[in-house]
N, C-alpha and C positions, 0 to 999 in steps of 0.2 A: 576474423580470419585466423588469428595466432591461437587462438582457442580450438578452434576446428582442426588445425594442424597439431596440434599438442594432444591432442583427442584422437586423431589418427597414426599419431608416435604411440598413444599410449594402446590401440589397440593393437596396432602392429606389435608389440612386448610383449605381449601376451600366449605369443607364438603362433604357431603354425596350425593348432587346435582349428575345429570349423565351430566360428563364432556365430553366433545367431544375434543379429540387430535388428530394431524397432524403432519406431520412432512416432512422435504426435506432432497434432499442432494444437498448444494449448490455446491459441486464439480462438482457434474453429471448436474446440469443446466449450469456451466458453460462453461464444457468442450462441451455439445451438441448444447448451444446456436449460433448460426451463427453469432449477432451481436458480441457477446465477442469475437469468431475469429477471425473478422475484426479488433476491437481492440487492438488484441493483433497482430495480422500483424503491425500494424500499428507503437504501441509501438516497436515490434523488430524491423522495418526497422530503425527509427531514435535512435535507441540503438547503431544498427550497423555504421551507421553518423556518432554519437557521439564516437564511440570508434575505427572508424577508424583516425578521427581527433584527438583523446588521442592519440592513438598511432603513429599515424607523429608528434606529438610535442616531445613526450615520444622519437623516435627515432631520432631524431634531436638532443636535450639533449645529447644523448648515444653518437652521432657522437662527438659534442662538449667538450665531459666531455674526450671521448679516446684520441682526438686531445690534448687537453690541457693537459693531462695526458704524452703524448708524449713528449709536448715541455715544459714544464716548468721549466726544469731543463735550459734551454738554454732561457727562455723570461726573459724581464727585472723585476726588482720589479713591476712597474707600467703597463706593458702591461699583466702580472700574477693577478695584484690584478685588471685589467679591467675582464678580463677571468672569473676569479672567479663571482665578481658581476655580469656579463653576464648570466654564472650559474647558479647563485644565482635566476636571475630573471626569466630564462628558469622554473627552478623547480616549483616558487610561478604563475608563465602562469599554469602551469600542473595542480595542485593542485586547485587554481579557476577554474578550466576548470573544472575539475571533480567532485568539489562541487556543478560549478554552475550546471550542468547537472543532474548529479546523487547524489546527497545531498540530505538531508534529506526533502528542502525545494525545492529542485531543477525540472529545468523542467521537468526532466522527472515523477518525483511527480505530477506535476502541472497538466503535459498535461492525466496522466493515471485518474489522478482525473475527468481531464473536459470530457474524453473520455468515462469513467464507466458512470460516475453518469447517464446520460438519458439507460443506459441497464439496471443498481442497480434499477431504478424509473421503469421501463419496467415490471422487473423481482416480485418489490414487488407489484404491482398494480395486478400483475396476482396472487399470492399471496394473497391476498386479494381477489381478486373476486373469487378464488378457495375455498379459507373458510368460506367466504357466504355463497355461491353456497352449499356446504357440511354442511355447518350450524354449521361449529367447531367453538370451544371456544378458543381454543390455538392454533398455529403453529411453532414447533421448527425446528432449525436447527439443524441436526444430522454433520455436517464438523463441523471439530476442537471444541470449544467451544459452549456449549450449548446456543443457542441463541432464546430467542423470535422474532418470526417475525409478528405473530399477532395473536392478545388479543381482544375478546370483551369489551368494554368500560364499560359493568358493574363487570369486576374486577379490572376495574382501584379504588385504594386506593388511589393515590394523594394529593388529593382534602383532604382527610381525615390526611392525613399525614401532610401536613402543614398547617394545623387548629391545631392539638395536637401541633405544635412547634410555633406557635402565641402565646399560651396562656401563 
């Protein structure tokens, strides 16, 4: 709500000019787009890859862990503390596995990135020639946070803004 207000301070500054608005809902392009279903097929299947291969290392461990759980009263000191770091390295396998896939940085990151980005370019290009075309001054996005998606160039301030912090 403080964004929507601060958004309507800031078109009210603007003056008294007749503003032309727009606005989408990027949900409903995404959900009806056919390229982002593809993408997102695509994304799921290697989700499902990825977490079927977490989960046979993940259950492998569990076999490991119940086994050793079993005998260790009866192994020796050194074939216990072989088991253990065995363990030990099962769980840090898991753990890279899962960061590298699904991490912050991880492929699945990567590849959702390299996958979006020519629909995102598709999506505002059309965007774009739709606020032409309409001859609007602004275009918001109505999903989640209030977003500009496009601005005519004569209300870009920039230029103006870092000249006042030069000086």
């Amino acid at each position: 709500m403080k964004k929507f207000l601060l958004l309507l301070v800031f078109i009210s500054s603007l003056g008294f000019a007749q503003i032309k608005i727009g606005y989408i809902d990027s949900d409903t392009i995404m959900d009806q787009l056919p390229d982002v279903q593809d993408v997102r097929q695509r994304l799921d299947a290697l989700i499902q890859e990825w977490q079927a291969e977490l989960s046979k290392l993940e259950r492998e461990w569990k076999s490991k862990y119940d086994d050793y759980e079993k005998r260790k009263l009866i192994m020796s000191d050194q074939t216990r503390i072989e088991t253990e770091q065995q363990l030990v390295q099962l769980e840090n396998r898991i753990t890279e596995f899962r960061d590298k896939k699904f991490g912050a940085n991880g492929e699945l990151f990567q590849k959702q990135d390299e996958l979006m980005k020519p629909v995102q370019n598709k999506i505002f290009n059309a965007i774009k020639e739709v606020a032409q075309e309409e001859d609007l001054d602004f275009v918001f996005d109505r999903s989640g946070d209030i977003m500009i998606l496009y601005a005519k160039d004569k209300y870009d301030i920039s230029a103006k803004v870092l000249s006042k912090l030069k000086l």
